[in-house]
C-alpha angles and dihedrals in degrees: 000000000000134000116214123183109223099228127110085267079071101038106106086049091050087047091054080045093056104039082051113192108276121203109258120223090206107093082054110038085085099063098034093050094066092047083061096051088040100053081033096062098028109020126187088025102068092035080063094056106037092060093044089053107049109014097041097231127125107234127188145166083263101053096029091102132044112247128235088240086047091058092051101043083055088078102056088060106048123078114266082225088065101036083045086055102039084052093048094039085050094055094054088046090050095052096054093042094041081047088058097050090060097054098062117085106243097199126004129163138197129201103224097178131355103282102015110090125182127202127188114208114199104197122162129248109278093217137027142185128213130195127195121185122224137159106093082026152030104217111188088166090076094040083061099041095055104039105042095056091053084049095052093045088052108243118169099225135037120176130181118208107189129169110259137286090051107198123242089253107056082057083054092052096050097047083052087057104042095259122127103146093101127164136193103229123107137173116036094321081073097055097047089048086055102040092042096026121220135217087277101033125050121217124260140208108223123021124197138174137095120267138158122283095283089058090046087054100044081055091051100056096035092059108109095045089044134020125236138203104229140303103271113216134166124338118244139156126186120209123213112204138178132190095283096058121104118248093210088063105047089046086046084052099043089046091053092048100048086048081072094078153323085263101045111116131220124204130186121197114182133128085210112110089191102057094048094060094045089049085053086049092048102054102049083047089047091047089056083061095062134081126268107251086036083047096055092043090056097042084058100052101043084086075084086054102110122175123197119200109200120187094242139350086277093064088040096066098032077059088046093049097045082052102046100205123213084219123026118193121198117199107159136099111280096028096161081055096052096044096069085060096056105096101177127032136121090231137342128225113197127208123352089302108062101067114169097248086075095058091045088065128358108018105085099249121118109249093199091096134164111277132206092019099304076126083093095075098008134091134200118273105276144170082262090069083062098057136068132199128218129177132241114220113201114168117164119207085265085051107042076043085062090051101040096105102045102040082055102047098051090047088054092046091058088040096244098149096167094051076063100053088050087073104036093055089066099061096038083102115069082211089064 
């Protein structure tokens, strides 16, 4: 835990605050790049050993994929509690996502010129690929997050690759969402089956989801023959915090998100003295709360617990804003005046009530966000990343005739002659 004035002494320090460490690929690249080449050229084969090899499990043509019986018998081995909350949590996912859909124009069109009109046609994504990550964890919530917004766009297929064994749960998950195309491959040998195809597993054309950094590679190199959603990469939220906030919350919010891993960042912005000492309070009497292993693996990762103390609400968002936060949390007075000042951030959680572990599972918001400030050009992962847009082009002979000159003499000046003669030839004719 570390307290940082926010003033130009400080500046080089804010500025390493700001530029964060992010994870490099580099140290990987090498050894993910052959396994591409490797499922590209052979396929189902080198899925086989590779799974064998390093996730113990004995794949085949036979097991690849989930069966239809082995969805269903996953019910009957997960608690009703957490089916009844991943249902509930995935109709509230739905409604935001469906709501969104709506919102877009499907079809529009402008007249530029008599005679030249202009569509746009918005259509989904035909196939999609979805990876969940597994291993330390079962994680249904992503399962959720990525599923339900391809459903929503309308896109035709949706696939989950996941690293065997696949729990029960996220079986569960992905029957809640429609999606029962469901295949045992996990790490950088799963993005190259989805973006090559193999005799098991068809290509796809977009593929989303979080993963380690072999997964993050493999996305990396595969983008160009598919597309891909963003490089994850740590986990982090910053707090700003006036006077009225309450010290217990925003310890309970900066413990859960440090609970994410050894690399998640919390940031505390506030210009209250006060409330940077109580939070400090809080966590070490929260942690007591907690239990031992859980305990050790906090104590650990509040190095990344970072507190920095502006001189009023105006520095604290100038400091927000330079950051760009995956998650922002507002806990001030005024929180709904403060949010239309907030220029970058991956989502926003207003008042004591809005704490970012709704949002990672119930609320209706997307929790694939944008990670180490991409936030300033990136946006949360959307129906809109499902969907696609093309123009439709429609001149009449009045309206190619208004553009005539212009279309020719641009094509001269770059030297394209025969752009040119694209548009001579049809007026050659007086009847045209």
């Amino acid at each position: 835990m570390e307290t940082i004035l926010y003033n130009k002494e400080n500046a080089e320090k804010l500025e390493d605050i700001i530029k964060r460490k992010r994870i490099s690929l580099d140290d990987v690249i090498g050894s993910v790049r052959p396994i591409i080449s490797q499922v590209r050229k052979n396929g189902d084969s080198v899925l086989f050993i590779l799974t064998r090899k390093l996730d113990k499990f004995n794949l085949s043509k036979e097991n690849i994929r989930v069966s239809e019986r082995e969805i269903r018998e996953a019910y009957s081995r997960v608690n009703k509690r957490v089916i009844n909350a991943l249902e509930k949590a995935a109709e509230n996912i739905g409604k935001y996502h469906a709501e969104q859909y709506d919102r877009i124009e499907k079809e529009w069109g402008i007249e530029i010129n008599k005679g030249v009109l202009i569509k746009e046609k918005i259509v989904p994504i035909k196939n999609i690929g979805c990876y969940i990550p597994g291993g330390r964890a079962s994680y249904p919530s992503t399962v959720l997050m990525t599923c339900i917004p391809a459903k929503a766009a309308g896109v035709e297929r949706v696939v989950i690759v996941s690293p065997p064994p696949i729990s029960d749960v996220i079986l569960v998950a992905a029957d809640i969402c429609n999606v029962r195309e469901i295949y045992r491959v996990g790490g950088a040998q799963a993005i190259a089956a989805l973006a090559y195809g193999t005799e098991s597993i068809p290509r796809v054309d977009k593929i989303v989801g979080p993963g380690n950094k072999y997964v993050m590679a493999a996305k990396m190199l595969v983008y160009g023959q598919v597309d891909i959603d963003m490089p994850a990469g740590p986990s982090e939220i910053l707090i700003i915090a006036d006077d009225t906030a309450k010290p217990k919350f925003i310890a309970a919010d900066i413990l859960a998100q440090l609970e994410h891993d050894p690399n998640s960042y919390a940031i505390l912005v506030t210009h209250s003295k006060k409330i940077t000492s109580d939070v400090e309070n809080e966590l070490q009497m929260q942690m007591e709360d907690l239990k031992d292993l859980r305990r050790k693996w906090l104590t650990d990762n509040l190095q990344n617990y970072i507190t920095i103390l502006t001189k009023d609400i105006e520095e604290s968002i100038e400091f927000a804003n330079l950051y760009a936060p995956e998650h922002i949390e507002i806990m001030t007075e005024n929180p709904e005046n403060i949010v239309n000042e907030i220029r970058n951030a991956g989502a926003i959680f207003l008042g004591d009530f809005s704490p970012v572990a709704a949002g990672d599972y119930a609320s209706g918001g997307n929790h694939v966000l944008p990670t180490g400030g991409t936030a300033r050009f990136a946006s949360e992962l959307s129906v809109r990343d499902f969907i696609r847009n093309m123009s439709i082009q429609n001149i009449n002979n009045d309206g190619l005739r208004n553009l005539r000159d212009t279309v020719e003499i641009i094509a001269e000046t770059e030297g394209f002659i025969a752009h040119k003669k694209s548009i001579e030839k049809r007026f050659e004719y007086t009847k045209v």
